[in-house]
C-alpha positions as CSV (number, residue, x, y, z in Angstrom):
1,X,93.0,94.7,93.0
2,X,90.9,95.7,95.9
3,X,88.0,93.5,96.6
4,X,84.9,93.7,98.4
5,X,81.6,91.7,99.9
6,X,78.7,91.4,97.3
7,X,76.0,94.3,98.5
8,X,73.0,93.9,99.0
9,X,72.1,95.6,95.8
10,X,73.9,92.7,94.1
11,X,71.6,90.3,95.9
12,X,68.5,91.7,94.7
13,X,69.5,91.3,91.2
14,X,70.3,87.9,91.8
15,X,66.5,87.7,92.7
16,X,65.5,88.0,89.3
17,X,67.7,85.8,87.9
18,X,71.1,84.8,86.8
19,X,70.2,82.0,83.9
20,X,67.1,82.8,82.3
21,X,67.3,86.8,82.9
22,X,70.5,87.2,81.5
23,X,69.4,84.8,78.3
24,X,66.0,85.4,77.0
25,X,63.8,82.3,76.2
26,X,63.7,83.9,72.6
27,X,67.1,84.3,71.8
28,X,67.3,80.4,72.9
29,X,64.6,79.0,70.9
30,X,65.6,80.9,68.1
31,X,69.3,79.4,67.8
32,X,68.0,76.2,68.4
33,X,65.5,77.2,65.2
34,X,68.9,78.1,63.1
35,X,70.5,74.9,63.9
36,X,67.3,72.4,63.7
37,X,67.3,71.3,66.8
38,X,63.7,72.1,67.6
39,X,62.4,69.0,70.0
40,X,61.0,65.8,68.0
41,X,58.2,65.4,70.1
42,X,55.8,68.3,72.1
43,X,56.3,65.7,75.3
44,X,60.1,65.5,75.3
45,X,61.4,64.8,78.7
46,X,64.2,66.9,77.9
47,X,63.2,69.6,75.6
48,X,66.7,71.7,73.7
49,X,65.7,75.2,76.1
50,X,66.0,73.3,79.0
51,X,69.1,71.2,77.9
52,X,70.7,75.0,77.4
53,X,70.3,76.2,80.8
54,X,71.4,72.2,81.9
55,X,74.7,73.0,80.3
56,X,75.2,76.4,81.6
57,X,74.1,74.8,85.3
58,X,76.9,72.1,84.9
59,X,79.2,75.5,84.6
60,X,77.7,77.0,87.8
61,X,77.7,73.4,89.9
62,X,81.3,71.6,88.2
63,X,81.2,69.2,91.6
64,X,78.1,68.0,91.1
65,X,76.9,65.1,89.1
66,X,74.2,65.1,86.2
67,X,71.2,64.5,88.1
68,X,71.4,66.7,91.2
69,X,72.4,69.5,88.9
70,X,69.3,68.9,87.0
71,X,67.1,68.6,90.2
72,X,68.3,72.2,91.1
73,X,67.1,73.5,88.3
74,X,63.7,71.3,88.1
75,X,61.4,73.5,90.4
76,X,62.5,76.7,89.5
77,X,61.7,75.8,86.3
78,X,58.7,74.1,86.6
79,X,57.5,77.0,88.4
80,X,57.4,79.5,85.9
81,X,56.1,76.8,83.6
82,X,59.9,76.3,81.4
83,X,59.4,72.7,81.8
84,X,57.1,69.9,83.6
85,X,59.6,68.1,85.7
86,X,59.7,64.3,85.4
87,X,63.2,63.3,86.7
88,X,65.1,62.2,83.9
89,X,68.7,59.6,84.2
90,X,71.9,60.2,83.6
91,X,72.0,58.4,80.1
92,X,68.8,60.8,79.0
93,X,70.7,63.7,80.1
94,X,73.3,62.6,78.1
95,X,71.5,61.7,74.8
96,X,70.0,65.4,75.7
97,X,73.3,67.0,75.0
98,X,74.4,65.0,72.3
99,X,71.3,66.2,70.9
100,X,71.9,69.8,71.1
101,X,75.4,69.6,70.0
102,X,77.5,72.5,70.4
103,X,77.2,74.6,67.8
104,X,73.4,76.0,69.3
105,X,75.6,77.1,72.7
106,X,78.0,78.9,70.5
107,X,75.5,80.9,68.2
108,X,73.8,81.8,71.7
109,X,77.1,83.3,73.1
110,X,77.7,84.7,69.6
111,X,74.6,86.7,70.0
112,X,74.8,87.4,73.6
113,X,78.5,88.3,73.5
114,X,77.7,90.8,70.8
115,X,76.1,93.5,73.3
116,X,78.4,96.0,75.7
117,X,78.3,94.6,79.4
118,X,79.8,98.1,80.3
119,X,78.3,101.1,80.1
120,X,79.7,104.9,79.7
121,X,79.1,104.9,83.6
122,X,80.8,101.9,84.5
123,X,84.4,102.7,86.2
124,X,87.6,101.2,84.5
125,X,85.8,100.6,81.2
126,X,86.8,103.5,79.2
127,X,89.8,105.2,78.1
128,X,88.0,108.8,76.9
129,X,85.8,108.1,74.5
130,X,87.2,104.3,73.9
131,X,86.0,101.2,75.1
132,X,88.8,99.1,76.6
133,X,88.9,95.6,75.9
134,X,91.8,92.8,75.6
135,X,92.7,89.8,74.6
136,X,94.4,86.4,76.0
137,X,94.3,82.7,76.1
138,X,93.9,80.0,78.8
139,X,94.4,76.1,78.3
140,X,91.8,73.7,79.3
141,X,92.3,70.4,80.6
142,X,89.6,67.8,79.4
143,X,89.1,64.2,80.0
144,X,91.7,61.4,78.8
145,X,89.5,59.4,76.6
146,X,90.6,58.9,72.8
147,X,88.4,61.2,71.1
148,X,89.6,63.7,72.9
149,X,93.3,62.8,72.4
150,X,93.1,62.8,69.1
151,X,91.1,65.7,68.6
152,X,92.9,68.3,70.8
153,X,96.0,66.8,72.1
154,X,98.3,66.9,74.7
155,X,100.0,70.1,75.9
156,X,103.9,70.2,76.6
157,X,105.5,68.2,73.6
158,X,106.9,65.0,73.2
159,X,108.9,65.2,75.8
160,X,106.7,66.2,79.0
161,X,103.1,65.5,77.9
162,X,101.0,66.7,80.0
163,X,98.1,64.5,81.8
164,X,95.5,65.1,80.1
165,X,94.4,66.2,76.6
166,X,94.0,70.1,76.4
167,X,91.6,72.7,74.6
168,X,93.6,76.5,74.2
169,X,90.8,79.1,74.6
170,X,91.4,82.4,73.3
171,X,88.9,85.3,74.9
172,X,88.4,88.9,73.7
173,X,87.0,90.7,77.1
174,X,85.5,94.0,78.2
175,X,88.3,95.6,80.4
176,X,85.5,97.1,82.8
177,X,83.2,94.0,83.1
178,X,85.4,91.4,82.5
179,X,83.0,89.9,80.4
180,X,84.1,88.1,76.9
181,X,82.4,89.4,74.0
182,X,84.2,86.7,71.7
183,X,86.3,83.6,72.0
184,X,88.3,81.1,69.7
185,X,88.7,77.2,70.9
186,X,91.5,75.5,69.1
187,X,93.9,72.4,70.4
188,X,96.2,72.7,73.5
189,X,98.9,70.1,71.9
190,X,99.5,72.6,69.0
191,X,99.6,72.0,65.2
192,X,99.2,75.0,62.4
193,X,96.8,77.4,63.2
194,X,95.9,76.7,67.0
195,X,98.6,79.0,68.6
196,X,97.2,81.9,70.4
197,X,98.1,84.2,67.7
198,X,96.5,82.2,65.1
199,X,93.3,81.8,67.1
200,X,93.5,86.1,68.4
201,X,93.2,86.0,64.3
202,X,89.9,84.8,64.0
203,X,88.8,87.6,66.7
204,X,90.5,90.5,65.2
205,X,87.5,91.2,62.9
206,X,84.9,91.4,66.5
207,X,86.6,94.7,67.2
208,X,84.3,98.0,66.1
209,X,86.1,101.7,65.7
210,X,85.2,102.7,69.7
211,X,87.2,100.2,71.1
212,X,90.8,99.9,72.2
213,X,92.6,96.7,72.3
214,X,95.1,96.0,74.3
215,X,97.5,93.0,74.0
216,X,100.6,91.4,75.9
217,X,104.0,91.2,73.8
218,X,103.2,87.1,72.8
219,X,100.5,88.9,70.2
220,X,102.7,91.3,68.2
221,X,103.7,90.4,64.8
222,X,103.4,92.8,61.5
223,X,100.5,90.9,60.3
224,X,98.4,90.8,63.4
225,X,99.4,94.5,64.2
226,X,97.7,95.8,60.9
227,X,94.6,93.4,60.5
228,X,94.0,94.4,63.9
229,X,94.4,97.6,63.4
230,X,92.7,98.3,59.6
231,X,89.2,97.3,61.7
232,X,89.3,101.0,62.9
233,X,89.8,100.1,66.5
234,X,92.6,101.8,68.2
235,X,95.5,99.7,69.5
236,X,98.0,100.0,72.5
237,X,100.1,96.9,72.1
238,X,103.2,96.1,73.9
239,X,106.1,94.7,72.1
240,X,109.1,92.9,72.5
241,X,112.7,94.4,73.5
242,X,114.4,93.0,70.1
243,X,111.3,94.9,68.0
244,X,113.4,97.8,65.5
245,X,111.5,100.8,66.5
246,X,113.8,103.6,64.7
247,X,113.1,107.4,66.4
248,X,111.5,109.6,63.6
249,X,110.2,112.7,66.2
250,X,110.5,112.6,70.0
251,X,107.2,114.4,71.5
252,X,107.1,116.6,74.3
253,X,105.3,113.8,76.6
254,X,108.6,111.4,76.2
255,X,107.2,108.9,73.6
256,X,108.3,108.9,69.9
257,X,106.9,108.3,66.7
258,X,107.8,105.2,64.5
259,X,107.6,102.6,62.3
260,X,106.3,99.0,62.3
261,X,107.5,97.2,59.2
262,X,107.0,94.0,57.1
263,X,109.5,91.2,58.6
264,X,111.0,90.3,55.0
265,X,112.3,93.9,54.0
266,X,115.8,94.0,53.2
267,X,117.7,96.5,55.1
268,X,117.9,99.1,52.0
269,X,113.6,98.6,51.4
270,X,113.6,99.2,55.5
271,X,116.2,102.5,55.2
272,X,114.1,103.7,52.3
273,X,110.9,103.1,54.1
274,X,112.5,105.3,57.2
275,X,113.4,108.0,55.1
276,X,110.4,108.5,53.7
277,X,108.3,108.7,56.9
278,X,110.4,111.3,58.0
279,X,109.9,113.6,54.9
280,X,106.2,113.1,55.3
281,X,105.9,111.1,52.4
282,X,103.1,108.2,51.9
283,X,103.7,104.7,52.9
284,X,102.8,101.4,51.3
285,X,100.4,100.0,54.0
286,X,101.6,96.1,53.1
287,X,105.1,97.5,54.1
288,X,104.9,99.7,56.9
289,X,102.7,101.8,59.6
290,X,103.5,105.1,61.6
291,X,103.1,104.4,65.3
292,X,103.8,106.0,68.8
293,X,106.3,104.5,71.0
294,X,105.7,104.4,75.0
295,X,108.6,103.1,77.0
296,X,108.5,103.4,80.7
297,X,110.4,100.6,83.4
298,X,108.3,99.2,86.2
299,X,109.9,98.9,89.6
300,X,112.3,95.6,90.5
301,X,109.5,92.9,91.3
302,X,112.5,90.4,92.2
303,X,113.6,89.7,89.0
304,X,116.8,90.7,89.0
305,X,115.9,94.7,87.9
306,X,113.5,96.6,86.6
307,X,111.5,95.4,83.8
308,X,111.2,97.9,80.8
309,X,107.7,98.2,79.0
310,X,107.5,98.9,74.9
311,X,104.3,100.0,74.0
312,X,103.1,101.1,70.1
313,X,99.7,102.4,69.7
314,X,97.5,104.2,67.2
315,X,96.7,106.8,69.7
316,X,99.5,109.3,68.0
317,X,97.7,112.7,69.3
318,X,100.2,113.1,72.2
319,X,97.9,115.8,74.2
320,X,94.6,114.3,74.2
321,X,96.4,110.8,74.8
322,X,99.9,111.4,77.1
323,X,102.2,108.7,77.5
324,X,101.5,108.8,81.4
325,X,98.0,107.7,80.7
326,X,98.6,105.1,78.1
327,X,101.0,103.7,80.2
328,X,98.4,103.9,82.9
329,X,95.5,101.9,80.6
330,X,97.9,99.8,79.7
331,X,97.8,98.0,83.0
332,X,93.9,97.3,82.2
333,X,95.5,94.2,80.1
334,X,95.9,92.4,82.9
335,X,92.3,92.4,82.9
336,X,92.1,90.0,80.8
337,X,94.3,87.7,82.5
338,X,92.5,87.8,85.5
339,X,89.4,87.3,83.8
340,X,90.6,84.0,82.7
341,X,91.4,82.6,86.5
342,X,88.4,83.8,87.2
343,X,86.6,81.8,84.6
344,X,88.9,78.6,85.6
345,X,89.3,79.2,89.0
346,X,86.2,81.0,90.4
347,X,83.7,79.3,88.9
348,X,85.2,75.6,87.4
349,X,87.4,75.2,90.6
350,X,91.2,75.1,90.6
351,X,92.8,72.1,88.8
352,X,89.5,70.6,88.3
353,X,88.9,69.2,84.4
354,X,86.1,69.5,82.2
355,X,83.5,66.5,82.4
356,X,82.8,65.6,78.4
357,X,84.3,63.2,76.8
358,X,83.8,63.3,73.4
359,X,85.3,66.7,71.7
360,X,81.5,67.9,70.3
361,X,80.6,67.9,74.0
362,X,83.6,69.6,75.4
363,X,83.4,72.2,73.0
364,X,79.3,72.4,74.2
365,X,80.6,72.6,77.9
366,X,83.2,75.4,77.3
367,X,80.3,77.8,75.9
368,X,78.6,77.0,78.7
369,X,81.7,78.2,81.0
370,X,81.4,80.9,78.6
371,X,78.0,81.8,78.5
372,X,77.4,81.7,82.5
373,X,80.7,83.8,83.1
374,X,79.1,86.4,80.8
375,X,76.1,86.5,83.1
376,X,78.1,86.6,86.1
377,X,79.9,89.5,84.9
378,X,77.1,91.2,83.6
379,X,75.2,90.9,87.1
380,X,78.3,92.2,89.0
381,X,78.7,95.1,86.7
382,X,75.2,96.3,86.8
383,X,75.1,96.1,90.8
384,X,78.9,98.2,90.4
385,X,77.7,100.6,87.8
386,X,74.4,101.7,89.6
387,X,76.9,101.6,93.2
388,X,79.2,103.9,91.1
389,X,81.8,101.8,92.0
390,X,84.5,99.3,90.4
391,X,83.3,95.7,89.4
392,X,86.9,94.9,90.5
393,X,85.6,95.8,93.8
394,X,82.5,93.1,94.0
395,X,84.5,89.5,94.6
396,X,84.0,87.1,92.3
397,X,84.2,84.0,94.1
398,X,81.7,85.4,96.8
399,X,79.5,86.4,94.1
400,X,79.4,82.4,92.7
401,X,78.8,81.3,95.9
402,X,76.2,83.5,96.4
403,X,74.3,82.7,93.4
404,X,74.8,78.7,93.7
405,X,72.5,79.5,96.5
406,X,70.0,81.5,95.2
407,X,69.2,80.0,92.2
408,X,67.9,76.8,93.0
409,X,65.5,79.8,94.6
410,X,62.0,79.9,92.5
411,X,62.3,83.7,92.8
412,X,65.4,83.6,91.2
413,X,63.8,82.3,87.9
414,X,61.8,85.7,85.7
415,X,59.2,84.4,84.0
């Protein structure tokens, strides 16, 4: 990836905000309406709106403690008349957080997550007429109190547990902007259902018909493949080297047609199956789906050889979609990874663990990773789409540092 300085273009639209321009007063105060967590009392200290952009400021300053966070935002704030500052204590900040709970912070990124970062414009987001986006996971590390043992666990096993308990944080991202239109948080020490396939499960049904998903090997099963794919999004999925992929027609681009099939077919239902896809015939959709195989090598990166890629997709019109350019998209997975360090590295800090201690917090704090990624993404990708330019391009960690700085700025607050 080739990376670049911030422009100045980026820094004007940090002028007019990162928080509160890229999540409307409205859209706040109606989640906190949904949830019932309007304020008590019209003279609250600490009233819920505030307490949201609190959270997502603890995502944007993770070395600083509760009140110096808080007094960066207090005159911006004040300014535009958000909030009369009165400097609250730790403990009220606290009991502020515990009162919004977590669930507000998710319906906001729900909502706000719901709307394309990317436009038709922005480079690297589209594949012709499709939208790329992709999935993966990231693990968490959160404090070592009790509640948070119990509740999410340590990663590693029995054997080598690690240090501290850990949250696994699945992420379903815009390939262009990086941002994450939808996430899944389940436990790092494992137990049923909190694997990264299990939790890519609950996303599956986020994906509309313009999109294309793509996904790493660790995803693939029969199951996920076709719930994925009966959304109407397209999908170009790579698979593992022991997958049976029987040849029914090699196409004039090098890829083949195929079959995925159920993983409990005898080998005469599975013989059967193959026979009749190549007469043409219809196939039981529980049992089987026609797919286009891609298989290309990628140059020795020192391990020991080449590495062979399997790739199935949907995309089975060979000349509108050659294999040379699926292979090519393909590569916008990594996307997705390197969204995730940025979200962990870039803006929480390398190694560094979440502050909450108590698992309805934690899950509060990671939304408001969430939440202030998304509007870190969306600010670099408008400044690269109107630049006409990759958001690869605009550095990420440059960008957070840049904005640390200016939004303490009143400027930097729209009214």
């Amino acid at each position: 990836m080739t990376l670049a300085p911030p422009t100045g273009k980026l820094l004007d639209q940090i002028s007019v905000g990162v928080l509160t321009s890229s999540l409307p007063r409205e859209m706040i105060d109606e989640a906190i309406a949904q949830h019932g967590k309007q304020a008590k009392r019209s003279d609250g200290k600490l009233p819920p709106h505030v307490m949201v952009y609190f959270v997502m400021a603890l995502a944007l300053f993770g070395d600083e403690d509760y009140e110096e966070v808080i007094t960066r935002l207090a005159q911006p704030l004040a300014r535009w008349g958000c909030w009369e500052w009165e400097a609250p204590t730790t403990g009220g900040l606290t009991q502020a957080r515990q009162r919004l709970g977590w669930q507000v912070m998710e319906t906001i990124f729900t909502h706000i997550a719901a709307e394309p970062v990317a436009d038709a414009l922005t480079r690297g987001a589209r594949l012709s007429h499709l939208r790329m986006v992709s999935i993966d996971g990231m693990i968490l590390e959160v404090p070592d109190s009790a509640a948070n043992a119990t509740e999410f666990g340590y990663g590693g096993g029995a054997a080598s547990p690690s240090a501290f308990p850990q949250v696994r944080v699945v992420t379903l991202n815009e390939c262009g902007s990086h941002a994450p239109l939808a996430a899944a948080l389940g436990r790092g020490g494992g137990g049923k259902g909190t694997g990264e396939q299990s939790l890519a499960r609950t996303l599956y049904p986020r994906l509309e018909p313009d999109m294309l998903l793509l996904a790493d090997r660790n995803f693939h099963s029969f199951t996920d493949f076709t719930q994925a794919a009966d959304t109407g999004a397209h999908l170009l999925w790579r698979v593992k080297d022991t997958l049976e992929l029987p040849v029914l027609e090699v196409l004039a681009d090098g890829s083949y047609t195929s079959l995925v099939m159920a993983p409990k077919l005898s080998k005469k239902q599975r013989t059967d199956l193959i026979g009749a896809a190549r007469h043409g015939r219809d196939l039981e959709a529980t049992k089987a789906r026609r797919v286009r195989v891609i298989e290309y090598e990628l140059p020795d990166r020192g391990r020991g050889g080449p590495e062979v890629i399997c790739l199935i997709t949907t995309l089975n019109d060979a000349i509108a979609m050659p294999a040379a350019r699926l292979a090519q998209a393909y590569h916008e997975r990594w996307e997705s990874e390197g969204a995730n360090a940025e979200l962990k590295t870039g803006l929480r800090g390398p190694g560094r663990v979440l502050r909450s201690h108590k698992p309805d917090m934690v899950r509060q704090e990671i939304y408001g990773y969430l939440l202030t990624y998304h509007a870190l993404c969306a600010l670099i990708c408008a400044a690269a789409t109107e630049a006409d330019t990759d958001p690869d391009r605009i550095k990420f960690t440059r960008t957070v540092r840049v904005v640390r700085r200016r939004v303490v700025d009143p400027a930097a607050f729209s009214p």
